[in-house]
C-alpha positions as a Markdown table, in Angstrom:
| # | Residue | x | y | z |
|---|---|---|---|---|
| 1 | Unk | -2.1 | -21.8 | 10.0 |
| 2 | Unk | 1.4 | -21.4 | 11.2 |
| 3 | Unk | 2.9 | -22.8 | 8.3 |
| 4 | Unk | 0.6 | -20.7 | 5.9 |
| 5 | Unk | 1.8 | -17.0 | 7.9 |
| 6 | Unk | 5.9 | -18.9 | 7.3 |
| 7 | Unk | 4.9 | -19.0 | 3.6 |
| 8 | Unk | 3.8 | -15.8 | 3.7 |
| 9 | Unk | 6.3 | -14.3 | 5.3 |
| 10 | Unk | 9.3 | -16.0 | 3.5 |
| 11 | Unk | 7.3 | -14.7 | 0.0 |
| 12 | Unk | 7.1 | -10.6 | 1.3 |
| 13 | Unk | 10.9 | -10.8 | 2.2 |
| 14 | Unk | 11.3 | -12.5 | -1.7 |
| 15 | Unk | 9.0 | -9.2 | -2.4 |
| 16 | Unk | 11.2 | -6.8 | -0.2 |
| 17 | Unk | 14.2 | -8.1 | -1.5 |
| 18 | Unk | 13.2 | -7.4 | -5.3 |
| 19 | Unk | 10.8 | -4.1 | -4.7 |
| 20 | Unk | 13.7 | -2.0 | -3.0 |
| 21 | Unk | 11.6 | -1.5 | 0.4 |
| 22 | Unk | 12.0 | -3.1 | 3.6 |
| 23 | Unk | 9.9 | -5.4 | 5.6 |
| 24 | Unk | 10.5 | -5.1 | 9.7 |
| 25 | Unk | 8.4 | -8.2 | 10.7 |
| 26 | Unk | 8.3 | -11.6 | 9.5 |
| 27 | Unk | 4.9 | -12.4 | 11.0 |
| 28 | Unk | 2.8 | -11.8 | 7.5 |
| 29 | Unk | -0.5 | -10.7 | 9.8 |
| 30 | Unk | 1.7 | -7.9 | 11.4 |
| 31 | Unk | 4.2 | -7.2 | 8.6 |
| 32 | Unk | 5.6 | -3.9 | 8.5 |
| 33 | Unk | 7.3 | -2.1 | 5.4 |
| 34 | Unk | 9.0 | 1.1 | 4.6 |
| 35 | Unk | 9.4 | 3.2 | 1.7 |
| 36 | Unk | 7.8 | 5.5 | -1.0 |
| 37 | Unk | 4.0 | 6.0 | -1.8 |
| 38 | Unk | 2.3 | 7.8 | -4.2 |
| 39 | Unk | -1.2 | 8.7 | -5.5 |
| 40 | Unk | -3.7 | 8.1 | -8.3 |
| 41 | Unk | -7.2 | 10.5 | -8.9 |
| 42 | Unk | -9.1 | 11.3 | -11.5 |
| 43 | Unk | -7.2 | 10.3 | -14.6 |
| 44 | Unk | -8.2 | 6.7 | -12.8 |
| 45 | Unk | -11.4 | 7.2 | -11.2 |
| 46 | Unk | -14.4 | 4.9 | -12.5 |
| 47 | Unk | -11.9 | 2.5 | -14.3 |
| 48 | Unk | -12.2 | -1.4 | -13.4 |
| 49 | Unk | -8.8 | -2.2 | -10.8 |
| 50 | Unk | -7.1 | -5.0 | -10.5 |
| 51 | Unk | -9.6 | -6.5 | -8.2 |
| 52 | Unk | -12.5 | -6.0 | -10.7 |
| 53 | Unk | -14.1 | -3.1 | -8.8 |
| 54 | Unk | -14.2 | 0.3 | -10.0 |
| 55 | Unk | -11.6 | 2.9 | -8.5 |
| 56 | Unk | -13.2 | 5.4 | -6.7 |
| 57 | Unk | -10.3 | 8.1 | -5.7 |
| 58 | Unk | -13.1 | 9.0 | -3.0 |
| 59 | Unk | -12.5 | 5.8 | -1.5 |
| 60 | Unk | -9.7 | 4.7 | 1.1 |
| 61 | Unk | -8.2 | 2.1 | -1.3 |
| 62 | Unk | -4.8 | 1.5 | -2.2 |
| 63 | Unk | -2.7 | -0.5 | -4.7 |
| 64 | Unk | 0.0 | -2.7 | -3.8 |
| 65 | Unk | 2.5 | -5.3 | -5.5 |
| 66 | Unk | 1.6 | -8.2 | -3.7 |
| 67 | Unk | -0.5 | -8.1 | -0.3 |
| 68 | Unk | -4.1 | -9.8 | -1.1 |
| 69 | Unk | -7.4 | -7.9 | -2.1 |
| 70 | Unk | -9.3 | -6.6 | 0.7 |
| 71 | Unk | -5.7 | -6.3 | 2.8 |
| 72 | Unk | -6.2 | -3.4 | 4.8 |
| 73 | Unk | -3.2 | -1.3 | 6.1 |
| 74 | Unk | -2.3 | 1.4 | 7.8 |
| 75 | Unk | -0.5 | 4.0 | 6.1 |
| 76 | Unk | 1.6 | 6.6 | 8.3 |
| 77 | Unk | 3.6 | 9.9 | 6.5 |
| 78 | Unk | 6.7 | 9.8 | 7.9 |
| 79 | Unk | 7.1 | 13.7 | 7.1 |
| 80 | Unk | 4.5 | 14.6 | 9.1 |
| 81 | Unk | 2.6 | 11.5 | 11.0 |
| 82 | Unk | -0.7 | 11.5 | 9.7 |
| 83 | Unk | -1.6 | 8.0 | 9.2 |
| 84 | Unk | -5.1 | 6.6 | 7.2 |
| 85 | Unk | -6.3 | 3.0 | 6.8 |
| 86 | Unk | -6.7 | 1.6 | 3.4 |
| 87 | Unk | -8.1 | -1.4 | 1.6 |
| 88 | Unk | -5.7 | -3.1 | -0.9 |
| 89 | Unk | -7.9 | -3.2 | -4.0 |
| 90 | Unk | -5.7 | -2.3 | -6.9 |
| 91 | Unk | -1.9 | -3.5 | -8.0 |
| 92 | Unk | 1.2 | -1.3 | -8.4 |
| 93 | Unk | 2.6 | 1.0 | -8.5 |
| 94 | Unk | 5.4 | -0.3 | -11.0 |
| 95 | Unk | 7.6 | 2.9 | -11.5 |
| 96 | Unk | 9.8 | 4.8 | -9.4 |
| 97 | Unk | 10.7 | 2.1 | -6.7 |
| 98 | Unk | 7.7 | 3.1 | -4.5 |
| 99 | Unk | 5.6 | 0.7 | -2.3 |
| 100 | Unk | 2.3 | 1.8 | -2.4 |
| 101 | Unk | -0.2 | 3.9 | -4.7 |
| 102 | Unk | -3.2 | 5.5 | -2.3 |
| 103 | Unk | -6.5 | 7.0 | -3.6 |
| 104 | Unk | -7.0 | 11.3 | -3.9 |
| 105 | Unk | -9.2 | 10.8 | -0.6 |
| 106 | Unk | -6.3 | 9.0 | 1.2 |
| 107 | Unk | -3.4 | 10.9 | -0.1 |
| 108 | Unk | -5.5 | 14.0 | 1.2 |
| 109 | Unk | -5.8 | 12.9 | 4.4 |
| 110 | Unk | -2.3 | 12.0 | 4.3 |
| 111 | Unk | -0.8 | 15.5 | 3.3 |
| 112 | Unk | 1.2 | 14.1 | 0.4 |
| 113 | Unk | -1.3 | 15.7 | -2.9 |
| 114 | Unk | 1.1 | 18.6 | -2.9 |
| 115 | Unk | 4.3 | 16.5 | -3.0 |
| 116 | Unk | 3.4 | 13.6 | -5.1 |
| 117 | Unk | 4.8 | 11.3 | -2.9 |
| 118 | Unk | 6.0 | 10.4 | 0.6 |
| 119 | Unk | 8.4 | 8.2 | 2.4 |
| 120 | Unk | 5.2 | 5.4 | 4.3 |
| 121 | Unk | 5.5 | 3.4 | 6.3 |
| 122 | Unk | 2.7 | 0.9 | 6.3 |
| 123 | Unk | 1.4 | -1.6 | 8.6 |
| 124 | Unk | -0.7 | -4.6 | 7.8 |
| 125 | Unk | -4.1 | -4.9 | 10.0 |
| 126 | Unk | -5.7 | -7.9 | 8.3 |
């Protein structure tokens, strides 16, 4: 196992490195990483994700570049400290240099629908 979370790890700074956000752990079960997220809705919802599920912008999901399916992550709004926990069930986002793409419900919750999009950062639970 300890050579699996080394693997890991040495692949999410690769990530970091190339997706112009930064990781503050190297333990890949506790990883942390800052930068930019956005959100997705209707335009989306009831489409098949990366994962093979529907999206359902109702949901607490999330789409990230790399992290696995079923990843789930807390998500903290730097602007104003409201934090939500997501499941990784989509990938992206692949514009604009930002880390993470949450569901309507989650970017609600978060206080970025307004905005667009908020400097994160985002902590991985399991």
């Amino acid at each position: 196992m300890t050579k699996l979370r080394a693997a890991l790890a040495a692949i999410m700074i690769v990530f970091a490195g190339v997706g112009g956000y930064a990781v503050t752990s190297t333990d890949a079960a506790a990883a942390t990483y800052s930068g930019r997220a956005s959100w997705y809705g209707s335009q989306f919802h009831g489409r098949k994700t990366a994962s093979g599920e529907r999206f359902n912008m109702n949901a607490m999901t999330a789409a990230h570049r790399s992290l696995p399916f079923g990843t789930r992550v807390r998500v903290t709004n730097k602007r104003n400290g409201r934090s939500v926990v997501v499941r990784i069930n989509d990938r992206g986002p692949f514009s604009g240099g930002r880390i993470l793409d949450v569901s309507k419900a989650a970017a609600n919750r978060l206080g970025l629908i307004a905005t667009g999009t908020a400097p994160v950062t985002l902590q991985v639970l399991r």
